[in-house]
GUNUVEX-924339 format. One record per residue (C-alpha): residue number from 0; residue in three letters; chain; x, y, z. Coordinates in steps of 0.02 Angstrom, whole numbers. Each point is the difference from the previous one (the first is absolute). Example, Ala and Ser with C-alpha at 12.3 -4.5 7.8 and 13.67 -1.06 7.14 Angstrom:
REM GUNUVEX-924339
<pt k="0" r="Ala" c="A" x="615" y="-225" z="390"/>
<pt k="1" r="Ser" c="A" x="69" y="172" z="-33"/>
***
This chain:
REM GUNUVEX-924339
<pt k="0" r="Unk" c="A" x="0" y="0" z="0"/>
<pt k="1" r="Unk" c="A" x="135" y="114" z="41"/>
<pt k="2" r="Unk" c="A" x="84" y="-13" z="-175"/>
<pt k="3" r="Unk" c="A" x="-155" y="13" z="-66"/>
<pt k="4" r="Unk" c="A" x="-12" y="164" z="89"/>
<pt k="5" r="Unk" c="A" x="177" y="58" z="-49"/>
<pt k="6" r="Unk" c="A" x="-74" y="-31" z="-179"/>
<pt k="7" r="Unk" c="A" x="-159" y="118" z="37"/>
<pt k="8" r="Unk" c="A" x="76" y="117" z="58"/>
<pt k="9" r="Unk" c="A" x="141" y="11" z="-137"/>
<pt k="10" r="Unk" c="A" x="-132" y="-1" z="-141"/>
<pt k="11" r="Unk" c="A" x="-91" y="144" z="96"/>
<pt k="12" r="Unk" c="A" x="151" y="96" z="-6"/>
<pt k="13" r="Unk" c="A" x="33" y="-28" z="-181"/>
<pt k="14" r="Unk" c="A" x="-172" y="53" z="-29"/>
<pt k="15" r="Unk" c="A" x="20" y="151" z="106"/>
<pt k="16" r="Unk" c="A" x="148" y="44" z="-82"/>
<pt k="17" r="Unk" c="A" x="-63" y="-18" z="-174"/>
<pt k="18" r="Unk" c="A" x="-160" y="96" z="31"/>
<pt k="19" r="Unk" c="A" x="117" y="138" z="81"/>
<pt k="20" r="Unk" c="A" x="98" y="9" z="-143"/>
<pt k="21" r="Unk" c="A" x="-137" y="11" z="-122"/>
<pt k="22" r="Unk" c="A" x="-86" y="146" z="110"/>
<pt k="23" r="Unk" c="A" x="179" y="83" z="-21"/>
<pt k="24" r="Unk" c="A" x="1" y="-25" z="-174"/>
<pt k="25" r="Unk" c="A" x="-180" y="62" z="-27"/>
<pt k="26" r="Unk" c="A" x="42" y="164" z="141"/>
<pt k="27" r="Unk" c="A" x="170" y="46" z="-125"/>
<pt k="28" r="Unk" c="A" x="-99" y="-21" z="-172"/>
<pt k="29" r="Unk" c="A" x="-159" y="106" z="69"/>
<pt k="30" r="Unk" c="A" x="136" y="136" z="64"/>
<pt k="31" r="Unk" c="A" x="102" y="-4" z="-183"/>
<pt k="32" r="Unk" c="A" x="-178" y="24" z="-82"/>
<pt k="33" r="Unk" c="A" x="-43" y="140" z="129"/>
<pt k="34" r="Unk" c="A" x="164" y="72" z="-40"/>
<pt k="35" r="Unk" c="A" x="6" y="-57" z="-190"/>
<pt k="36" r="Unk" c="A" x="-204" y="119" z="0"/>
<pt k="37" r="Unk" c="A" x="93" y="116" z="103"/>
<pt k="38" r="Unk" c="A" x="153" y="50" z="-110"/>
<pt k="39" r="Unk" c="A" x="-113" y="-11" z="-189"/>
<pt k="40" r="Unk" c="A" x="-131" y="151" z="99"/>
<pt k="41" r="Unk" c="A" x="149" y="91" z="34"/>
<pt k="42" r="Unk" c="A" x="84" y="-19" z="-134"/>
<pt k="43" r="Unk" c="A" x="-140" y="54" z="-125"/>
<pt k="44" r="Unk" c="A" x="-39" y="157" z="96"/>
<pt k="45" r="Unk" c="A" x="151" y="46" z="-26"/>
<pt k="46" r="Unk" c="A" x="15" y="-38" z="-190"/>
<pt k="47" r="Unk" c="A" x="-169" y="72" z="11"/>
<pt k="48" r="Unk" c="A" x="65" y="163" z="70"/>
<pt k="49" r="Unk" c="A" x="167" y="17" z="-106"/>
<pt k="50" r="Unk" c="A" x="-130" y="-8" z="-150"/>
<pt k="51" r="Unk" c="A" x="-110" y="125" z="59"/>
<pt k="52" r="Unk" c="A" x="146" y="112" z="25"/>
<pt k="53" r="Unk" c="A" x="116" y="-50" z="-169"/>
<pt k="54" r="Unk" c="A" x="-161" y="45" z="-109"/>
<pt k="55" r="Unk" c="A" x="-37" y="165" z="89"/>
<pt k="56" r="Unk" c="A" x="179" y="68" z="-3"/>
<pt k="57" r="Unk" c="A" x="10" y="-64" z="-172"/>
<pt k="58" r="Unk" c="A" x="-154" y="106" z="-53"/>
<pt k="59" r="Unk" c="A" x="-25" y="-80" z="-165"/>
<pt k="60" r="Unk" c="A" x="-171" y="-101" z="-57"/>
<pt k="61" r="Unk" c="A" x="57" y="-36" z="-143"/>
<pt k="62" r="Unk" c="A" x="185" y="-100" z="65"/>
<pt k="63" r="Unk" c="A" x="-32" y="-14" z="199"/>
<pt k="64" r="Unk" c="A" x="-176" y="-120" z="19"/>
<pt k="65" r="Unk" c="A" x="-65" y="-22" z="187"/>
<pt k="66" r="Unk" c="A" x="-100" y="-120" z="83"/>
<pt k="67" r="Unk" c="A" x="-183" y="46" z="-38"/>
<pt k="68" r="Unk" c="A" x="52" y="28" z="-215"/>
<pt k="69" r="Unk" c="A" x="75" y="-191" z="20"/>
<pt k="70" r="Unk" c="A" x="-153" y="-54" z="63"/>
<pt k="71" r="Unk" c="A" x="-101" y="57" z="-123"/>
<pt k="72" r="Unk" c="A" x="114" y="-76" z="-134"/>
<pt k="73" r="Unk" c="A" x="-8" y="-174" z="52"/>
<pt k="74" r="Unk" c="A" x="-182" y="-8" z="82"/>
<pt k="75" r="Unk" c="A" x="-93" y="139" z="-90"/>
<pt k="76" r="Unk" c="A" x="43" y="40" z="-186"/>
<pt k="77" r="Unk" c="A" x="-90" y="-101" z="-143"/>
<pt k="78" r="Unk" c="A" x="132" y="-115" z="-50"/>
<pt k="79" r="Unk" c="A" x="70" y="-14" z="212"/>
<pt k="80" r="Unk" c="A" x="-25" y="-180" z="-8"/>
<pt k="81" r="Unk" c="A" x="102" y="-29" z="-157"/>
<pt k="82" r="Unk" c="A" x="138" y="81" z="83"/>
<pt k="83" r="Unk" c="A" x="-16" y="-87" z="162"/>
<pt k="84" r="Unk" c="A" x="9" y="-171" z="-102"/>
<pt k="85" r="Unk" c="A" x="144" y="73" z="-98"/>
<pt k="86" r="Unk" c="A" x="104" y="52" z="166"/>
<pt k="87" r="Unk" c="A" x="-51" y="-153" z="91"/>
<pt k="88" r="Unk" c="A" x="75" y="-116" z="-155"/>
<pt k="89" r="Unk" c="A" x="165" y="104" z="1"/>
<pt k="90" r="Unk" c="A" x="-6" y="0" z="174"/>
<pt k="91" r="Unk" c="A" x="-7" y="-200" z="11"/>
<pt k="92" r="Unk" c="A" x="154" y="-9" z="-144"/>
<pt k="93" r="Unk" c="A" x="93" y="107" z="119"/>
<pt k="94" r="Unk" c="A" x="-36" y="-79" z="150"/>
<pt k="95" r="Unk" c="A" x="61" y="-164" z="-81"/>
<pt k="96" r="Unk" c="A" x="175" y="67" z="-89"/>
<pt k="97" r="Unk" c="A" x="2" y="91" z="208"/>
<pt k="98" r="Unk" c="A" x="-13" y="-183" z="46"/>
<pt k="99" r="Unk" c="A" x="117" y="-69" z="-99"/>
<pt k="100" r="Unk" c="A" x="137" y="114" z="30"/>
<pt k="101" r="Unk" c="A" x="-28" y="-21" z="203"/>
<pt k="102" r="Unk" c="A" x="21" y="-192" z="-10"/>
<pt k="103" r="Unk" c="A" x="171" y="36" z="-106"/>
<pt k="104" r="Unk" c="A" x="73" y="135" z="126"/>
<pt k="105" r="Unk" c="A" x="-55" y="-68" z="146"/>
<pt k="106" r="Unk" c="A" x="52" y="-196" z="-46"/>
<pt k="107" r="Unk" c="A" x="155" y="89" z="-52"/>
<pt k="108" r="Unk" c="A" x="21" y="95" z="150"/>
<pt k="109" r="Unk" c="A" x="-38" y="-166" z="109"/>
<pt k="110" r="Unk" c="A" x="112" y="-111" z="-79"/>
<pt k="111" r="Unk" c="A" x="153" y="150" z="-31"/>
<pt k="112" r="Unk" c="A" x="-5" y="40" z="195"/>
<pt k="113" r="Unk" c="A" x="21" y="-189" z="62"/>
<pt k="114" r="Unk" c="A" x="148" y="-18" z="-117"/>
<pt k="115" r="Unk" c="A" x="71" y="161" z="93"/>
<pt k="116" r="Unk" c="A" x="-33" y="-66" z="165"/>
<pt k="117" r="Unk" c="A" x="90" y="-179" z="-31"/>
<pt k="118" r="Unk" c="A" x="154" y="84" z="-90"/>
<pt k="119" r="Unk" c="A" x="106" y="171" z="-4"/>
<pt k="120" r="Unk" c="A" x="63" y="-15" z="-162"/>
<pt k="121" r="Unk" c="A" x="-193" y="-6" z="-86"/>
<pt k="122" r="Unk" c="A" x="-37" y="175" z="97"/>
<pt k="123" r="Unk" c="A" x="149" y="73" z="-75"/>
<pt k="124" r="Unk" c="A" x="-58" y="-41" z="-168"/>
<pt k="125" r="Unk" c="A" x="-174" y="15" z="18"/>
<pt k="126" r="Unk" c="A" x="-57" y="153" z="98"/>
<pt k="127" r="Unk" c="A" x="116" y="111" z="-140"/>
<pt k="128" r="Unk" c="A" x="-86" y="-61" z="-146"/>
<pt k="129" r="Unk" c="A" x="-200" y="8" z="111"/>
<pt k="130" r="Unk" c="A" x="89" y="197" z="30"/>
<pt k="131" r="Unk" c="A" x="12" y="29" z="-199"/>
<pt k="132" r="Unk" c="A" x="-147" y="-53" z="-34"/>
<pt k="133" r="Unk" c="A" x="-80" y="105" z="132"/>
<pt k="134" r="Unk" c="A" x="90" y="168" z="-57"/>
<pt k="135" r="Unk" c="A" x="-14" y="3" z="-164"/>
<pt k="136" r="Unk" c="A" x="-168" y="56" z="-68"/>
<pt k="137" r="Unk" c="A" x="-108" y="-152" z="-51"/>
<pt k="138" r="Unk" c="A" x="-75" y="127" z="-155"/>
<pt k="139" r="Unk" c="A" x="214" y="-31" z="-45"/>
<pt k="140" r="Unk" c="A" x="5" y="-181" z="27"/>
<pt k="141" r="Unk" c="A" x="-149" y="-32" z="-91"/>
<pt k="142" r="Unk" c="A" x="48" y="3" z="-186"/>
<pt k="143" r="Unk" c="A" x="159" y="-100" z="52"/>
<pt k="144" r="Unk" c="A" x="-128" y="-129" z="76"/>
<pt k="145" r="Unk" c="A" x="-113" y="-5" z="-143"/>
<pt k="146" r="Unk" c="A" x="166" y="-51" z="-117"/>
<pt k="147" r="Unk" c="A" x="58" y="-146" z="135"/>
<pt k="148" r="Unk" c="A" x="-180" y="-77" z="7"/>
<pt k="149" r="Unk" c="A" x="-104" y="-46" z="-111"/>
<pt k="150" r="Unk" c="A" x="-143" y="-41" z="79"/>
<pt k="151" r="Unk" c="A" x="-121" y="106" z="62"/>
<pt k="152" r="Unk" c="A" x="-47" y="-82" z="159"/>
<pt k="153" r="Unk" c="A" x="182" y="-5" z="66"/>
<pt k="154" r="Unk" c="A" x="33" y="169" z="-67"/>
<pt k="155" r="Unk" c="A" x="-155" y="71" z="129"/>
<pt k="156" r="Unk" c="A" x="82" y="-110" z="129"/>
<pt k="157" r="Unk" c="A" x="168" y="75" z="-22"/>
<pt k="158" r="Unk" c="A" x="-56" y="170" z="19"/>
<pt k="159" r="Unk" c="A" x="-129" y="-7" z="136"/>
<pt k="160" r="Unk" c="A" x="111" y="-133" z="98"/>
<pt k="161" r="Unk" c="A" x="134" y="121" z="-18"/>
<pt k="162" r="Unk" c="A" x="-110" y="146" z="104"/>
<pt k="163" r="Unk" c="A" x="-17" y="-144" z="112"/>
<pt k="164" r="Unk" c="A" x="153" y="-96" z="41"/>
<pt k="165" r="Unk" c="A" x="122" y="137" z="97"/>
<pt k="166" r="Unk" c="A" x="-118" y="60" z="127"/>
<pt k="167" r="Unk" c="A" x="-47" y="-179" z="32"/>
<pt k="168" r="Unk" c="A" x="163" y="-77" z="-2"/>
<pt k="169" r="Unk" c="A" x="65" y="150" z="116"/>
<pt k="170" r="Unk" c="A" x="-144" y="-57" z="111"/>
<pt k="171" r="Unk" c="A" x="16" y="-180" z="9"/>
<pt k="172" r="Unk" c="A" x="162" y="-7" z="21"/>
<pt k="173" r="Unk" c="A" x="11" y="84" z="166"/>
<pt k="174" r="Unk" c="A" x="-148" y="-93" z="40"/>
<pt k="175" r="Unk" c="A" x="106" y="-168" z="-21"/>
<pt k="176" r="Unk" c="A" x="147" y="96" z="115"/>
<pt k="177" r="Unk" c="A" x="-111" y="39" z="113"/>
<pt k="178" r="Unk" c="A" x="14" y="-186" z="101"/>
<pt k="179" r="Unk" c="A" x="76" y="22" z="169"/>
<pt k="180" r="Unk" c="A" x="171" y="-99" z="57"/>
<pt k="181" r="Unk" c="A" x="-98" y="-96" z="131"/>
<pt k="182" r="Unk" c="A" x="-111" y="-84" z="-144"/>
<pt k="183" r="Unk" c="A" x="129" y="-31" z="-106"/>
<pt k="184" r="Unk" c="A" x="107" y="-87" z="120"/>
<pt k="185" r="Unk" c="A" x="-138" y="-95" z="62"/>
<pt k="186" r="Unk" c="A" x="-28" y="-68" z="-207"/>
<pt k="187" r="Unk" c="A" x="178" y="-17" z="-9"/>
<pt k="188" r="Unk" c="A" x="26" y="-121" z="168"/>
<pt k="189" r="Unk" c="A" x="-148" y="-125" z="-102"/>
<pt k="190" r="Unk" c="A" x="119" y="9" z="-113"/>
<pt k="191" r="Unk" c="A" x="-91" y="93" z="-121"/>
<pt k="192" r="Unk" c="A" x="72" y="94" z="-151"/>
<pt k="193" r="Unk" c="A" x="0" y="169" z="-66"/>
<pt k="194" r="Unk" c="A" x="-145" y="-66" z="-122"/>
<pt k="195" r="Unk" c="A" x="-100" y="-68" z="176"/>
<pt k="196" r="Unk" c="A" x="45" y="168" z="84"/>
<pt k="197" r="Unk" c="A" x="-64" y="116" z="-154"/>
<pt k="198" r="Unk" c="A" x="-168" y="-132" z="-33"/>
<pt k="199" r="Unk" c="A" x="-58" y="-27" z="177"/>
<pt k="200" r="Unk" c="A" x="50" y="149" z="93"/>
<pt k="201" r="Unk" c="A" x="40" y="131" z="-116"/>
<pt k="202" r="Unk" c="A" x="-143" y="5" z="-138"/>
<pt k="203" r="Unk" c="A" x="-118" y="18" z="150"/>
<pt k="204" r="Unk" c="A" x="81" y="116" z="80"/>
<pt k="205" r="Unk" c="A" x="-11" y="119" z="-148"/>
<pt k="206" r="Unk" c="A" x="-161" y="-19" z="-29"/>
<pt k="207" r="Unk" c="A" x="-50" y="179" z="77"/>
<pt k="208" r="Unk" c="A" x="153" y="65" z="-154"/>
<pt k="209" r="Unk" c="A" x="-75" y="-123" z="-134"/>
<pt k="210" r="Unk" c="A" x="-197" y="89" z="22"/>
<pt k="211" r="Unk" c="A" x="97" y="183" z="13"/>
<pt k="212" r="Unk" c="A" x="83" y="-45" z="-161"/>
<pt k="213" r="Unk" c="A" x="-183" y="-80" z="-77"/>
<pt k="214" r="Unk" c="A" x="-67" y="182" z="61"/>
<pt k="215" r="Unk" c="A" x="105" y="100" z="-96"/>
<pt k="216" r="Unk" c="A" x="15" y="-120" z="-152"/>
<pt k="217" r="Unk" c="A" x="-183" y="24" z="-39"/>
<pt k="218" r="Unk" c="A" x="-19" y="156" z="-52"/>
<pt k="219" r="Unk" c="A" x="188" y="6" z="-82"/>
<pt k="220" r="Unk" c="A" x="-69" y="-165" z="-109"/>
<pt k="221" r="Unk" c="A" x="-147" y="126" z="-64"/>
<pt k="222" r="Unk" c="A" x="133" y="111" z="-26"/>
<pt k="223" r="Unk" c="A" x="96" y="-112" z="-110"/>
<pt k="224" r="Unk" c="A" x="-138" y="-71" z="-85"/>
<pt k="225" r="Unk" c="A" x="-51" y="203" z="-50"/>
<pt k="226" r="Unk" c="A" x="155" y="24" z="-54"/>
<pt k="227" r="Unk" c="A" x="11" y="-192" z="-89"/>
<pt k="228" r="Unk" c="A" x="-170" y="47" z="-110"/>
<pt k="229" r="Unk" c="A" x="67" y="176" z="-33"/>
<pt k="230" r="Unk" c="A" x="163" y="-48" z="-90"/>
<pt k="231" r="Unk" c="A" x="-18" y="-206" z="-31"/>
<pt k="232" r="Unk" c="A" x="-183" y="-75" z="-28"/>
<pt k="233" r="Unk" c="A" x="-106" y="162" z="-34"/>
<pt k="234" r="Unk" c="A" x="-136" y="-69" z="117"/>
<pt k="235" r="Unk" c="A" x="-95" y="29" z="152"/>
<pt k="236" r="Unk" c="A" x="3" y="155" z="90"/>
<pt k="237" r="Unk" c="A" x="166" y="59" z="-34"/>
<pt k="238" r="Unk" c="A" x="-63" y="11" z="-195"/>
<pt k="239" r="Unk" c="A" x="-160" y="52" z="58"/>
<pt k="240" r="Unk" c="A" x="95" y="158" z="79"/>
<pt k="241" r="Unk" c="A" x="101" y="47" z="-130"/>
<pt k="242" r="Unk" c="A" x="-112" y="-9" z="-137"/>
<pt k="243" r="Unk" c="A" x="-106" y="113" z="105"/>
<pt k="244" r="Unk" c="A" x="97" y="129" z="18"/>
<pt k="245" r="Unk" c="A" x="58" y="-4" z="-164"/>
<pt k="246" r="Unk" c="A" x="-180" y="30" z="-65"/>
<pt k="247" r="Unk" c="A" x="-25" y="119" z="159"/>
<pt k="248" r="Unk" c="A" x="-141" y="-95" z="92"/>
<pt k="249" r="Unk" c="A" x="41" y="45" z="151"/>
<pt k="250" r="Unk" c="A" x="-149" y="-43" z="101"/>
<pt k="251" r="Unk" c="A" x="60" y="-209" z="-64"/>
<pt k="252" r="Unk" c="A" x="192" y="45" z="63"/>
<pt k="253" r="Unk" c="A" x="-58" y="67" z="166"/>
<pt k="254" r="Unk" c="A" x="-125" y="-164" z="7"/>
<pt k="255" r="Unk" c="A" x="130" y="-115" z="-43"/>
<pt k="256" r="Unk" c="A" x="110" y="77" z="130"/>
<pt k="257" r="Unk" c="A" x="-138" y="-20" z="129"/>
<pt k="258" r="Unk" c="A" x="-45" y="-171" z="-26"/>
<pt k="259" r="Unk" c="A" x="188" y="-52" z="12"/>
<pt k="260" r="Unk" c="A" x="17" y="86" z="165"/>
<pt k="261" r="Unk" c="A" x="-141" y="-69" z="70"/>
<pt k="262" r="Unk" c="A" x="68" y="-159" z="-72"/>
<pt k="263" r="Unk" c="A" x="162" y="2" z="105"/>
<pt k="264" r="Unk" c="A" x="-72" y="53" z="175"/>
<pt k="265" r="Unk" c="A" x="-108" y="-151" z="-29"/>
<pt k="266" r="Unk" c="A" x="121" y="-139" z="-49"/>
<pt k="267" r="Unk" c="A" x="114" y="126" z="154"/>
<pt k="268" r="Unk" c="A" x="-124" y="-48" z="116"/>
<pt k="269" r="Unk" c="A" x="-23" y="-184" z="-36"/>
<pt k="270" r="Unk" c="A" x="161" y="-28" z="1"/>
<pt k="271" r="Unk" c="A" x="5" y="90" z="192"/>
<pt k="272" r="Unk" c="A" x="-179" y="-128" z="40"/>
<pt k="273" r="Unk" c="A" x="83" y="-172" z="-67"/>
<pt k="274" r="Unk" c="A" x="192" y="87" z="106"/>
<pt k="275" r="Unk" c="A" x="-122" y="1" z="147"/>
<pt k="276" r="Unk" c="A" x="-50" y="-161" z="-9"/>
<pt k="277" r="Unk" c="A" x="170" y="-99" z="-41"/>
<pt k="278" r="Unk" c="A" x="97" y="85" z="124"/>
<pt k="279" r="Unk" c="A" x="-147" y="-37" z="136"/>
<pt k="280" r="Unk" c="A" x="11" y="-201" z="-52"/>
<pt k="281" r="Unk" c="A" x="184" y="-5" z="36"/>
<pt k="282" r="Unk" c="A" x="-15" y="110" z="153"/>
<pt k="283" r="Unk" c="A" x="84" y="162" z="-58"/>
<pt k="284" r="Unk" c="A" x="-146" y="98" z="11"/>
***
């Protein structure tokens, strides 16, 4: 009977535990969403505001649009739903090439920093060339891109990874050197490697780095994919933007520019909601 109590009481405390840890978990995701609503009100009043104010020092209808003649371009004109369906469409090829060019930079980024972690010599020729890449002007780079690849798909990867990969790899990296001596002695008297050390204490350790560097990839992947559909593919709502102002419709460039913002702060924001949760299910939160 008394094992049988030992038992009891053992599963009870596994129970407890678990339904602790899940009442954690839930307590850290509903404060990243309260945060996560938080951060997108404040941030649109004060995009909100900066508009307000850019149009009315500009003081010209015809270049400077504000909120209430947007509105009436995309909800109240005749052919507003056209142009909603025509923005939306761009919006989704842009979202995609944004997409494309985060999984690049950031698998880049990933992979580049635990090569720098395990040796010296792969920083020393690494970090330079990530450097180049992120000082010279991607509008420079670009033709010389075009004339190495071929392919259009690797060619939008190239240039919106490239937006991506030094701020992450900068990130990640001291996210992987951020493991304290204690741990890694304790990994190294198991008998475990530098590969053990970097897997099973080190990748978890950065994960607070890693989500910074997801955070401020997303809205430099738009920004590569704009600039990718400007120069490369002549799609999406990069095109949609120049050909705009080229014809001077600026209530479409000003809509376009919208719709991308609003864009970011949202993918911004899930990215901070899904942070939340991760970091709560391996007890960083």
């Amino acid at each position: 009977m008394s094992g049988l109590s030992t038992e009891l009481v053992r599963a009870g405390l596994t129970a407890g535990g678990r339904a602790s840890a899940a009442a954690g978990t839930g307590r850290a995701l509903a404060t990243g969403l309260g945060k996560a609503v938080g951060t997108a009100l404040l941030m649109l009043a004060i995009l909100t505001v900066v508009w307000v104010v850019s149009v009315a020092l500009v003081d010209n209808t015809f270049v400077a649009k504000g909120p209430a003649e947007l509105y009436e371009f995309l909800f109240a004109d005749d052919d507003a739903a056209q142009t909603r369906a025509e923005i939306v469409t761009a919006l989704g090829v842009t979202l995609g090439d944004a997409a494309i060019g985060f999984m690049a930079g950031m698998l880049a980024a990933t992979v580049a920093a635990a090569l720098i972690v395990l040796s010296r010599p792969v920083e020393t020729a690494v970090m330079p060339v990530a450097l180049i890449l992120r000082a010279v002007p991607l509008i420079a780079l670009t033709p010389i891109i075009r004339l190495l690849f071929s392919d259009e798909l690797v060619r939008v990867a190239v240039v919106s990874g490239i937006v991506v990969l030094f701020p992450a790899l900068v990130n990640i990296v001291q996210g992987l050197r951020s493991v304290s001596a204690q741990m890694s002695d304790v990994v190294h008297v198991y008998g475990g490697g530098p590969v053990a050390l970097l897997v099973k204490v080190a990748f978890p350790s950065a994960l607070p780095a890693l989500f910074a560097s997801v955070r401020i990839s997303v809205p430099g992947a738009i920004t590569g994919a704009l600039l990718a559909e400007w120069l490369i593919t002549g799609q999406g709502i990069g095109s949609m933007v120049v050909n705009a102002v080229g014809q001077s419709e600026n209530n479409l460039v000003w809509a376009c520019v919208l719709v991308v913002t609003l864009a970011s702060l949202a993918l911004y924001l899930v990215a901070q909601i899904v942070e939340s949760f991760v970091l709560a299910r391996y007890g960083r939160a």
